[in-house]
DSSP file (Angstrom, degrees, kcal/mol; ACC not computed):
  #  RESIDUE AA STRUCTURE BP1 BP2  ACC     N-H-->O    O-->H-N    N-H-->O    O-->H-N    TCO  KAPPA ALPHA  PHI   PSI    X-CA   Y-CA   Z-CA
    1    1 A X              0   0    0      0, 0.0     2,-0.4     0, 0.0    14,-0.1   0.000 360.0 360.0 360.0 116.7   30.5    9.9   20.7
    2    2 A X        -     0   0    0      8,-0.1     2,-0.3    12,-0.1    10,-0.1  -0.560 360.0-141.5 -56.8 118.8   30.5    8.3   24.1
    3    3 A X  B     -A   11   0A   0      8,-0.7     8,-2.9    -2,-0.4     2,-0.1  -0.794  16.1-142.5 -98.1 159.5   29.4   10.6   27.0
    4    4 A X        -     0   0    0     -2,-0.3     2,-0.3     6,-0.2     6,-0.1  -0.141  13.3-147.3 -99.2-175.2   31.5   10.1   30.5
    5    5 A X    >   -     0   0    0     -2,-0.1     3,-2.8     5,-0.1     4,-0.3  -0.962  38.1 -80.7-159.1 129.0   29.8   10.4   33.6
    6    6 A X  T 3  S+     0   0    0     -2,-0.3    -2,-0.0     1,-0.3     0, 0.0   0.593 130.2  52.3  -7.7 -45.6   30.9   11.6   37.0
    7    7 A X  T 3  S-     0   0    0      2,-0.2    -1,-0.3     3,-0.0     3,-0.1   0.422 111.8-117.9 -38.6 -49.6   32.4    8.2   37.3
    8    8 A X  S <  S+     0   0    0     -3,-2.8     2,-0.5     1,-0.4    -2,-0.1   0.371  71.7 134.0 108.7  19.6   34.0    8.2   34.5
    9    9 A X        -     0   0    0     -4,-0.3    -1,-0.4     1,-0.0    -2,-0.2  -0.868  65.0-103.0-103.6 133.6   31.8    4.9   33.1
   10   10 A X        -     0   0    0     -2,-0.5     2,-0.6    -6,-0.1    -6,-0.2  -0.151  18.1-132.3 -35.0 143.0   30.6    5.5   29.3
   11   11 A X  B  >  +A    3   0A   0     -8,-2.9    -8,-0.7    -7,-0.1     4,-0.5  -0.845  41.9 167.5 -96.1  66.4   26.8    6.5   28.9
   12   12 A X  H  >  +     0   0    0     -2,-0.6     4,-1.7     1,-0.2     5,-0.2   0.366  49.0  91.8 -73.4   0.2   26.2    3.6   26.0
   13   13 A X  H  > S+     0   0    0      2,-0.2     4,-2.7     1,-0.2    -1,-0.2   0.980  77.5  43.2 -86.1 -28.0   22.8    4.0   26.1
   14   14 A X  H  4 S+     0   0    0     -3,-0.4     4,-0.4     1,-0.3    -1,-0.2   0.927 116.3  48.2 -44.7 -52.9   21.8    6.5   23.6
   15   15 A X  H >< S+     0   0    0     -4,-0.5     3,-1.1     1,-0.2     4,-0.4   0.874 104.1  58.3 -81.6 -20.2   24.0    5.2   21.1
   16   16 A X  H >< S+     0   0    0     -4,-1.7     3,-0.9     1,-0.2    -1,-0.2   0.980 105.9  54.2 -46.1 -59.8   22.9    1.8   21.6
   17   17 A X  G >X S+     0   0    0     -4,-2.7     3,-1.3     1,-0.2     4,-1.2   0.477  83.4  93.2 -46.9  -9.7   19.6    3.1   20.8
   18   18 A X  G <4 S+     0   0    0     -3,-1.1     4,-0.3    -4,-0.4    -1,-0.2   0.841  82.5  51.4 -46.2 -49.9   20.4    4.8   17.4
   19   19 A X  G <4 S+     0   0    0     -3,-0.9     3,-0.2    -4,-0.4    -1,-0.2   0.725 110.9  49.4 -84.5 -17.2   19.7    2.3   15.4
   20   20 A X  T X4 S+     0   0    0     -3,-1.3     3,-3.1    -4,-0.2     4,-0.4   0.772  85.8  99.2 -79.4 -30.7   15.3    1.7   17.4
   21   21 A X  T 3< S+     0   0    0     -4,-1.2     3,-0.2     1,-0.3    -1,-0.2   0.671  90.3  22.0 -44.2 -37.4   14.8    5.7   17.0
   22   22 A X  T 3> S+     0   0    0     -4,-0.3     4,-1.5    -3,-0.2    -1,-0.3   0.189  89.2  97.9-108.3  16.6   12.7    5.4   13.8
   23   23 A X  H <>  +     0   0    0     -3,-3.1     4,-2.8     2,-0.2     3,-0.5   0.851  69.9  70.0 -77.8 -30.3   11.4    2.3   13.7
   24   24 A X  H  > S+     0   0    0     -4,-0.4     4,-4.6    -3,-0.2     5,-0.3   0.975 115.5  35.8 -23.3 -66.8    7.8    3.4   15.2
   25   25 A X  H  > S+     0   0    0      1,-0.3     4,-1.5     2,-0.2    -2,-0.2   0.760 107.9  61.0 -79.6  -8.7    7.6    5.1   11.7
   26   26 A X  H  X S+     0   0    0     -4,-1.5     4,-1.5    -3,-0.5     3,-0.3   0.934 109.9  44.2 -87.3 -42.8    9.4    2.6    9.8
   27   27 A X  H  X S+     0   0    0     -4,-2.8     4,-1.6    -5,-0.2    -2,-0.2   0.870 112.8  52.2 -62.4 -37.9    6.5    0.0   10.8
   28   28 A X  H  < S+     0   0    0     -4,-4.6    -1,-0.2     2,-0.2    -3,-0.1   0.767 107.0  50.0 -75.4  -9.2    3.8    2.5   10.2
   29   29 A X  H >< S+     0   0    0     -4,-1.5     3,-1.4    -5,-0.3    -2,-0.2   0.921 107.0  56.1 -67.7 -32.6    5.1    3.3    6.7
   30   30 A X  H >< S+     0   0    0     -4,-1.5     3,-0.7     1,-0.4    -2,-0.2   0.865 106.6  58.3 -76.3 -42.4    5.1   -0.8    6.0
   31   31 A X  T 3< S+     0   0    0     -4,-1.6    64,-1.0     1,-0.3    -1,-0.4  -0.001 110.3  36.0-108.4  52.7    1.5   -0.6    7.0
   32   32 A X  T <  S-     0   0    0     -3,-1.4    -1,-0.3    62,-0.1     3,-0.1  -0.380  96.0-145.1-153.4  64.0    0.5    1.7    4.5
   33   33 A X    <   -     0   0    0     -3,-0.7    -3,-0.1     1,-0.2    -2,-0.1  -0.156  24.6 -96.0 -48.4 108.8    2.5    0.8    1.7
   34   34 A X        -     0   0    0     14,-0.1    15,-1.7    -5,-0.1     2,-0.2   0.050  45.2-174.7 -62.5 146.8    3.6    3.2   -0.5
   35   35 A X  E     -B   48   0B   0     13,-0.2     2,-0.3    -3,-0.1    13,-0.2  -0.630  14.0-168.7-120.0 148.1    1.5    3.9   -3.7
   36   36 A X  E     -B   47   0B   0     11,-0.6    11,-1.2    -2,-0.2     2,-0.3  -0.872  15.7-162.3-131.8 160.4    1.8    6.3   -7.2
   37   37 A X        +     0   0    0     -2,-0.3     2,-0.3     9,-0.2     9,-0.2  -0.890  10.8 175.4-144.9 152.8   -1.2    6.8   -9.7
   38   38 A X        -     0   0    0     -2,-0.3     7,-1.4     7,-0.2     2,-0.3  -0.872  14.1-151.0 169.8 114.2   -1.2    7.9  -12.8
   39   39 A X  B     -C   44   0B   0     -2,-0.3     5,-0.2     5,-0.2     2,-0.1  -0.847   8.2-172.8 -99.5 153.0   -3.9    8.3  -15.6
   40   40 A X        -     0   0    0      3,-1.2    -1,-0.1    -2,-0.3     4,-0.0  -0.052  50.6 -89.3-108.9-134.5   -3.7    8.2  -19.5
   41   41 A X  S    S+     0   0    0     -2,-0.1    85,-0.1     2,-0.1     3,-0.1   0.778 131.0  37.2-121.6 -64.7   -6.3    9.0  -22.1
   42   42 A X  S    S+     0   0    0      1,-0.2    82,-2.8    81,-0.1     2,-0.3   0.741 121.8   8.1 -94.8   1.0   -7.4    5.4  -21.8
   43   43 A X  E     - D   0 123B   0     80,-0.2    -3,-1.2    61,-0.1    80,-0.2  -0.913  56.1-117.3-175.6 154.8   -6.9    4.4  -17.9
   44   44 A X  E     -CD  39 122B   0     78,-1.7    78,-5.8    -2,-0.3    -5,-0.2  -0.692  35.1-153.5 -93.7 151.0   -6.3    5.2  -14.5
   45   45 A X  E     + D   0 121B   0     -7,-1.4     2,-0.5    76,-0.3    76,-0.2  -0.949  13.9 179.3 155.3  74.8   -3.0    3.4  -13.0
   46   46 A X  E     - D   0 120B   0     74,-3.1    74,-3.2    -9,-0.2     2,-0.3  -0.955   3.1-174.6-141.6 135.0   -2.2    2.6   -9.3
   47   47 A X  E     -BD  36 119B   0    -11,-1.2     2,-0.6    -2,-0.5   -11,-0.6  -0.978   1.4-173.4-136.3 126.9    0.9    1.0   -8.3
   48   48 A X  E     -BD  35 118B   0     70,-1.8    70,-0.7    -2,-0.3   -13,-0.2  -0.859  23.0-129.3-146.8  89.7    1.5   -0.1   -4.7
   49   49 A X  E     + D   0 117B   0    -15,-1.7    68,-0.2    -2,-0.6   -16,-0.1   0.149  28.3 173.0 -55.4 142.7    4.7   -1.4   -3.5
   50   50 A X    >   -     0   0    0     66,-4.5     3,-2.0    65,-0.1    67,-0.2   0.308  12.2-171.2-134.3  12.5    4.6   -4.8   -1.6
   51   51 A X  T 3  S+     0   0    0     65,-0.6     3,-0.1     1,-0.3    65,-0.1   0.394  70.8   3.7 -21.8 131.7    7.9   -5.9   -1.0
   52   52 A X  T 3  S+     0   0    0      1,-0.2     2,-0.3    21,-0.0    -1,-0.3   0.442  98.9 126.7  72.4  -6.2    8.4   -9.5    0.4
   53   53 A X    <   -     0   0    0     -3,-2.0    -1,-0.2    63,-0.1     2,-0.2  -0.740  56.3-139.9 -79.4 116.7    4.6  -10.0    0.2
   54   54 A X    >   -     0   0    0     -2,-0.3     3,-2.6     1,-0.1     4,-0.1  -0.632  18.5-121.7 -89.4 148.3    3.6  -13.1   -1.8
   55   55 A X  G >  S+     0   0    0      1,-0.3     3,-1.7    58,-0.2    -1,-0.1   0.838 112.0  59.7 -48.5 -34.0    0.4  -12.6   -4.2
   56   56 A X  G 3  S+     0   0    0      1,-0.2    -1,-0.3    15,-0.0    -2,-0.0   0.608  98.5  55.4 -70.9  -5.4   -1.5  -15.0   -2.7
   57   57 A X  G <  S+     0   0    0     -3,-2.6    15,-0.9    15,-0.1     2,-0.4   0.305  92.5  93.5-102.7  10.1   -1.4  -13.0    0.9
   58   58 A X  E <   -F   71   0C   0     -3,-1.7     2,-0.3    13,-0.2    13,-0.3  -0.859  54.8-172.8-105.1 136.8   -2.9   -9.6   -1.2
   59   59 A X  E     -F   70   0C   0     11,-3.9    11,-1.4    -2,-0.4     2,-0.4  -0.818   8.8-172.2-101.1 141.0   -7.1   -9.2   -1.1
   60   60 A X  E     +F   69   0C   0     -2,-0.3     2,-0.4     9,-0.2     9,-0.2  -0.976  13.0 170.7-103.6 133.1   -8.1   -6.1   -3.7
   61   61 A X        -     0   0    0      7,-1.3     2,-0.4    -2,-0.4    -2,-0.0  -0.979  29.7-148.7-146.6 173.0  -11.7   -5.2   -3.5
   62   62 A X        +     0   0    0     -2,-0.4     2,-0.4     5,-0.1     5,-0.2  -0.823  23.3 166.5-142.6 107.0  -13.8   -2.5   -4.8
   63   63 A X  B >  S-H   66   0D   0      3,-1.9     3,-0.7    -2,-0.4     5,-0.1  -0.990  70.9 -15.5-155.7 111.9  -17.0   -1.4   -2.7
   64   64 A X  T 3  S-     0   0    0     -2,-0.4    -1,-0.1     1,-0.2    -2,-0.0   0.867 129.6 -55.4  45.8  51.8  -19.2    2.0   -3.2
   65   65 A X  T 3  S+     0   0    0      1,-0.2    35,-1.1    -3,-0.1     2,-0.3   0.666 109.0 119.1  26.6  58.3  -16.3    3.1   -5.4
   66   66 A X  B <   -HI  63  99D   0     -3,-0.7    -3,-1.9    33,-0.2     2,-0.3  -0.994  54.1-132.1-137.3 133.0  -13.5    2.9   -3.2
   67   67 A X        -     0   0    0     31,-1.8    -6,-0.1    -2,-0.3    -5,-0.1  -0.481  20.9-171.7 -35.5  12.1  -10.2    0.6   -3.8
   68   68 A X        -     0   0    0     -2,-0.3    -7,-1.3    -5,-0.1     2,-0.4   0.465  15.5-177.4 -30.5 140.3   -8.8   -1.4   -1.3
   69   69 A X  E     +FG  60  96C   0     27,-1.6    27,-1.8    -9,-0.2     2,-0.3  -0.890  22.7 149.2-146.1 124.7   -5.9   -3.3   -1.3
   70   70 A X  E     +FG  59  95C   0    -11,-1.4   -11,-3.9    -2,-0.4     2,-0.2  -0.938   8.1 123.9-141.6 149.3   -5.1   -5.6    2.0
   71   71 A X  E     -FG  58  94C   0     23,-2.8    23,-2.5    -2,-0.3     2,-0.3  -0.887  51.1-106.1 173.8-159.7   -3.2   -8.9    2.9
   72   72 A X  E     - G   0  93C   0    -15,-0.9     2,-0.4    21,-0.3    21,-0.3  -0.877  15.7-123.5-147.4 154.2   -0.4   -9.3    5.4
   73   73 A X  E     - G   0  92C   0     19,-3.1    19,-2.2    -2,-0.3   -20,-0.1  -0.904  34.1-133.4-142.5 117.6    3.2   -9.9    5.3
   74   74 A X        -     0   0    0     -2,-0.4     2,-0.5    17,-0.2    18,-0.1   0.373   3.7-130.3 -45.4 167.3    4.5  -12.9    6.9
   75   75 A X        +     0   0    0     16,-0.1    -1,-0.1     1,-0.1    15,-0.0  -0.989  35.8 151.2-127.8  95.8    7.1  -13.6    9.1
   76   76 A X        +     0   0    0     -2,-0.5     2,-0.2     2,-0.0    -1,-0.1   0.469  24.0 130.0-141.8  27.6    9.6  -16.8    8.2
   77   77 A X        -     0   0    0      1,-0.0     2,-0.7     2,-0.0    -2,-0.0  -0.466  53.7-138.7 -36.1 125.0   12.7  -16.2    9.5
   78   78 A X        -     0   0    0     -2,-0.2    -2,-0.0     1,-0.1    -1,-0.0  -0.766  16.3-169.3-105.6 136.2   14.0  -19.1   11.4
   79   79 A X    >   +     0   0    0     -2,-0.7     3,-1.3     5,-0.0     2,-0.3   0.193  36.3 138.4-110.0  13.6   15.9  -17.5   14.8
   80   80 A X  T 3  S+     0   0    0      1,-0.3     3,-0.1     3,-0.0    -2,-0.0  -0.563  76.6   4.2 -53.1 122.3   17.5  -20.7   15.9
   81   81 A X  T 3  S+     0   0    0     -2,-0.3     2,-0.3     1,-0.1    -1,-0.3   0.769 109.5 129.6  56.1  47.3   21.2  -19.8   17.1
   82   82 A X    <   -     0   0    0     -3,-1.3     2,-0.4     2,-0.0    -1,-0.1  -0.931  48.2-173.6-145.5 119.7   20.6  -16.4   16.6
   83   83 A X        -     0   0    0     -2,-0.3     2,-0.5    -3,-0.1    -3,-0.0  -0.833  17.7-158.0-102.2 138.4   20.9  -13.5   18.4
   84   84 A X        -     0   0    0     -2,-0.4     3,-0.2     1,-0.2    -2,-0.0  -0.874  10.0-172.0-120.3 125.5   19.3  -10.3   16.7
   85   85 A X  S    S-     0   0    0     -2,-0.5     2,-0.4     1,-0.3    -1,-0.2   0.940  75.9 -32.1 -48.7 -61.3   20.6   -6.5   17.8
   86   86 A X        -     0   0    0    -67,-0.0     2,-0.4   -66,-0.0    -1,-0.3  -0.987  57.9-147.5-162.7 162.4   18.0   -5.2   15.8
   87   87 A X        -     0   0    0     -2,-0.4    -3,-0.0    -3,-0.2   -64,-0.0  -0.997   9.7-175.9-138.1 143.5   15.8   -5.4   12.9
   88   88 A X        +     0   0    0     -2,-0.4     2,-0.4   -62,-0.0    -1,-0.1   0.502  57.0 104.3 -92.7 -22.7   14.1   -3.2   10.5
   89   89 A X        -     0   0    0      1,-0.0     2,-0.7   -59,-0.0   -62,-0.1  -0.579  61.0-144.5 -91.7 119.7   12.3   -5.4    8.7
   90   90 A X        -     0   0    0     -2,-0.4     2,-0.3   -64,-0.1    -2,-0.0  -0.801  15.4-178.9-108.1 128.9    8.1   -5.5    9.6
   91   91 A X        +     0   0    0     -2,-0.7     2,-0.3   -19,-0.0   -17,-0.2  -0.743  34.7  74.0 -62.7 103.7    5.7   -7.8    9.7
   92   92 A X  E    S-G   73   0C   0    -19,-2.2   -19,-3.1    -2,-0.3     2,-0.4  -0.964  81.5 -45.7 155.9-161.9    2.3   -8.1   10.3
   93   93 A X  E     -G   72   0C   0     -2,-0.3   -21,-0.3   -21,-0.3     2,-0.3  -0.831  49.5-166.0-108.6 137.8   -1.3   -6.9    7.8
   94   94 A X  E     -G   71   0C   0    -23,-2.5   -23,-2.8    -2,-0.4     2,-0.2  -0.839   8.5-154.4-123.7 169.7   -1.5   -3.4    6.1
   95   95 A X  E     -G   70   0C   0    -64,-1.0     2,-0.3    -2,-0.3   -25,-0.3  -0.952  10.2-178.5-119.4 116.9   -4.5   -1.7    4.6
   96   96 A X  E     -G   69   0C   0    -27,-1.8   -27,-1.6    -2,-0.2     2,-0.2  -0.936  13.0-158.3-112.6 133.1   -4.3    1.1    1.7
   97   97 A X        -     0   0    0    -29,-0.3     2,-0.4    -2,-0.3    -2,-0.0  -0.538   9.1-177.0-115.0 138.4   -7.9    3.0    0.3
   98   98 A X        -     0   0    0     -2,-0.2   -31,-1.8     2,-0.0     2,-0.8  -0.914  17.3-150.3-145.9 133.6   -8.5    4.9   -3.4
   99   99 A X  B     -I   66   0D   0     -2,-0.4   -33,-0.2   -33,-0.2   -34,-0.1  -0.969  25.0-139.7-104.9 126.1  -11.3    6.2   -4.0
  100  100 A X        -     0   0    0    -35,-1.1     4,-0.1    -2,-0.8    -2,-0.0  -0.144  13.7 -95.7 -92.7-173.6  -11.8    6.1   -7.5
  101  101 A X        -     0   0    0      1,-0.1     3,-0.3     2,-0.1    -1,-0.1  -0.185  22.4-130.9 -84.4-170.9  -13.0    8.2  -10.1
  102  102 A X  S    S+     0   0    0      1,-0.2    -1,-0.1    22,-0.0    -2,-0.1   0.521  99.8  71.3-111.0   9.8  -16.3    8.0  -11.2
  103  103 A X  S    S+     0   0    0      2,-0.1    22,-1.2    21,-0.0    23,-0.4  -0.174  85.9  87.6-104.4  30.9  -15.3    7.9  -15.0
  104  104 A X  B    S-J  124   0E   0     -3,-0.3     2,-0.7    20,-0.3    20,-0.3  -0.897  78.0-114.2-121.9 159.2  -13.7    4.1  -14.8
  105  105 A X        -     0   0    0     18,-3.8     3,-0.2    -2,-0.4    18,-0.1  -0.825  21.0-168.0 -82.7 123.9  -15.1    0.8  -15.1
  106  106 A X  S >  S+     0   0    0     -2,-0.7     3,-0.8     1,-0.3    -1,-0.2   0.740  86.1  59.4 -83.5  -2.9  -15.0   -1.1  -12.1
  107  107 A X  T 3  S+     0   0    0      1,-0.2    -1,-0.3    -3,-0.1    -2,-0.1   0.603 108.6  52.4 -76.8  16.7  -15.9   -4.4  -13.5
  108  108 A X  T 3  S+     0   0    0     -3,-0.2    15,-0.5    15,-0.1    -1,-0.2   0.326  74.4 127.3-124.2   5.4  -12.5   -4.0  -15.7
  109  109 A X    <   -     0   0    0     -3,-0.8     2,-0.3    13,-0.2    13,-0.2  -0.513  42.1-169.0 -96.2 127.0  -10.4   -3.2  -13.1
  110  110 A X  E     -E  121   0B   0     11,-3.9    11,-2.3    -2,-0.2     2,-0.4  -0.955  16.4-155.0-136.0 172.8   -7.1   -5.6  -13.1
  111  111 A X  E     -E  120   0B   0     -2,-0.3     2,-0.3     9,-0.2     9,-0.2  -0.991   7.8-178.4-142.5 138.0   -4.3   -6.5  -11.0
  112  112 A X  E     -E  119   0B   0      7,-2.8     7,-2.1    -2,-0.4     2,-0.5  -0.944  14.1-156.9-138.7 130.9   -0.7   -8.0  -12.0
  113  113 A X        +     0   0    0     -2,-0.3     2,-0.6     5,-0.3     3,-0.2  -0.852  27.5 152.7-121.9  79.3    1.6   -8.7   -9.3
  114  114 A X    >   -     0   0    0     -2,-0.5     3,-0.8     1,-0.2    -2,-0.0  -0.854  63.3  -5.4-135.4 106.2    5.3   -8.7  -10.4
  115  115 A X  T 3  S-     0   0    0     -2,-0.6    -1,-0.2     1,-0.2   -64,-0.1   0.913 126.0 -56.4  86.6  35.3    8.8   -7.9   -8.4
  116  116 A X  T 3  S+     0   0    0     -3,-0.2   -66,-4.5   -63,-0.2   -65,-0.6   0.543 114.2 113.4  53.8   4.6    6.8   -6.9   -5.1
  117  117 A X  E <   -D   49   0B   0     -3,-0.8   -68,-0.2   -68,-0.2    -3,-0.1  -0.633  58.9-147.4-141.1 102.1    4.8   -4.3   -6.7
  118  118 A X  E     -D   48   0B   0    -70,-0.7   -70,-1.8    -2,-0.2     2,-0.4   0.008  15.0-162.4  -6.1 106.0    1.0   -4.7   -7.1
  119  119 A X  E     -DE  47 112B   0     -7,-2.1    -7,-2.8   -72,-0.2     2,-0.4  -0.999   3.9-170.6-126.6 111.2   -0.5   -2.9  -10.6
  120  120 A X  E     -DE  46 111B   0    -74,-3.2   -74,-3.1    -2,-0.4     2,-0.4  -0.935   4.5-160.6-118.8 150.0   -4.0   -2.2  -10.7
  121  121 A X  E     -DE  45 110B   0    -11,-2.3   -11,-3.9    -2,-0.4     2,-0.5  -0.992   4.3-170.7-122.2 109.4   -5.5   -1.0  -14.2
  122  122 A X  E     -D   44   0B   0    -78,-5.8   -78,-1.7    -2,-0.4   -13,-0.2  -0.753  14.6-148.0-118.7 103.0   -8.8    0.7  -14.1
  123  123 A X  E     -D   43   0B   0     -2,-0.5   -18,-3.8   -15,-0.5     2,-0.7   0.079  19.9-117.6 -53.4 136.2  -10.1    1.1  -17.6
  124  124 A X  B     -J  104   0E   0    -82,-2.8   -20,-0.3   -20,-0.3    -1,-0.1  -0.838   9.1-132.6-100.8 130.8  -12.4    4.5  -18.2
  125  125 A X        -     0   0    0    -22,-1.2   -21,-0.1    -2,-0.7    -1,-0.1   0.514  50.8-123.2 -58.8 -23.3  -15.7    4.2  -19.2
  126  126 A X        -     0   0    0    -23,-0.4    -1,-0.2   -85,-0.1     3,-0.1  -0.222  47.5 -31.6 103.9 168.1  -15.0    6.7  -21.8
  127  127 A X  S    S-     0   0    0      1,-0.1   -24,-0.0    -3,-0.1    -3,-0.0  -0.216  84.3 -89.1 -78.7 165.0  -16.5   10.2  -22.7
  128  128 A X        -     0   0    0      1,-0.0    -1,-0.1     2,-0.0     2,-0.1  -0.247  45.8-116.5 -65.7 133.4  -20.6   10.2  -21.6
  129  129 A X        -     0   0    0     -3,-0.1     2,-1.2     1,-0.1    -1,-0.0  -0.270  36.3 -94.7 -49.5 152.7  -23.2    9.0  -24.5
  130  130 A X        -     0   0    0      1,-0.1    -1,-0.1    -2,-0.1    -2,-0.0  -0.670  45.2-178.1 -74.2  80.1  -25.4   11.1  -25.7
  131  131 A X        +     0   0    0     -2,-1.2     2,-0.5     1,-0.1    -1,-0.1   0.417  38.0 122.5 -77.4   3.7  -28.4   10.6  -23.7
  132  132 A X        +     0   0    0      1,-0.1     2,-0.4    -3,-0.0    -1,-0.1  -0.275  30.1 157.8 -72.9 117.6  -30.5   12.9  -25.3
  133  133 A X        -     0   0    0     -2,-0.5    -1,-0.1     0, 0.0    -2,-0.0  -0.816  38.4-101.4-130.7 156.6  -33.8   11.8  -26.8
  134  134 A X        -     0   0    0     -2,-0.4     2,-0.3     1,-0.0     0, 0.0  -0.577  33.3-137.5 -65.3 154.5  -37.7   13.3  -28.0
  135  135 A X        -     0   0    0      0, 0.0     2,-0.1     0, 0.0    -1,-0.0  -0.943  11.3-130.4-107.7 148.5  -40.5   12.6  -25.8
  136  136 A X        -     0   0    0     -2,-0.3     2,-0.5     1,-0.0     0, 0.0  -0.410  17.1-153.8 -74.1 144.9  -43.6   11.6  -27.3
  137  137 A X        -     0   0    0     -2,-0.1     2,-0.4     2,-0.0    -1,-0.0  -0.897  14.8-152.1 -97.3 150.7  -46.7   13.6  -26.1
  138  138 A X        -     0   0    0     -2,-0.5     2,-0.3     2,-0.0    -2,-0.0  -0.991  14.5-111.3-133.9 143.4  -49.5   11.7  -26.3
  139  139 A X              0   0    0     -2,-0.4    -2,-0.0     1,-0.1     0, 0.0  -0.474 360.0 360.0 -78.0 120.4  -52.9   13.0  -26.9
  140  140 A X              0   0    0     -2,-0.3    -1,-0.1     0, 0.0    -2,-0.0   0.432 360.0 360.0 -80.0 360.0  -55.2   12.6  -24.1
């Protein structure tokens, strides 16, 4: 709906703006990409959507047992003879954090990259040994 004006000239800007209103948040979701987790009996499960993202532009690391997962998602859209109303689409490096449990292995931890979405597998160390043992006395 157009609103008039004293004038009797259209007020186009609002609705021209309809389509920007959420795009603040649509760029801060992209750079925090959404994630699920999930354990079973033998590992925890975290899967962390990357649309448009090539593998080679994803870092995972794992430091004082918290996850990372970082890279950037490029830009290559050629804007020659093209004029753009708007776009949705964002750009630019995200960051996302797990802190993991303390019952996985991190050296075991793996990552498969398939269809834009990122699958890390962190095997669990399994239930605690049984550290219990004698001490000798020894006779002084």
């Amino acid at each position: 709906m157009v609103e008039k004006t004293d004038q009797g000239q259209g007020v186009w800007w609002p609705e021209f703006m309809q389509p920007f209103r959420n795009v603040g948040e649509r760029i801060a979701g992209f750079f925090a990409p959404s994630a699920d987790a999930a354990t079973t009996g033998e590992q925890n499960e975290i899967n962390v959507e990357l649309p448009g993202v090539a593998a080679k532009d994803v870092d995972v690391e794992i430091h004082d047992g918290v996850l990372t997962v970082k890279g950037e998602k490029k830009t290559e859209r050629e804007e020659k003879g093209k004029t753009y109303f708007f776009t949705e689409r964002a750009f630019g490096s995200f960051q996302r954090t797990f802190r993991l449990p303390a019952d996985i292995r991190a050296d075991d931890i793996t990552a498969d990259f398939k269809d834009g979405v990122l699958t890390l597998r962190a095997p669990k160390a399994g239930p605690p040994k049984d550290t219990a043992r004698k001490v000798e006395i020894r006779a002084a």
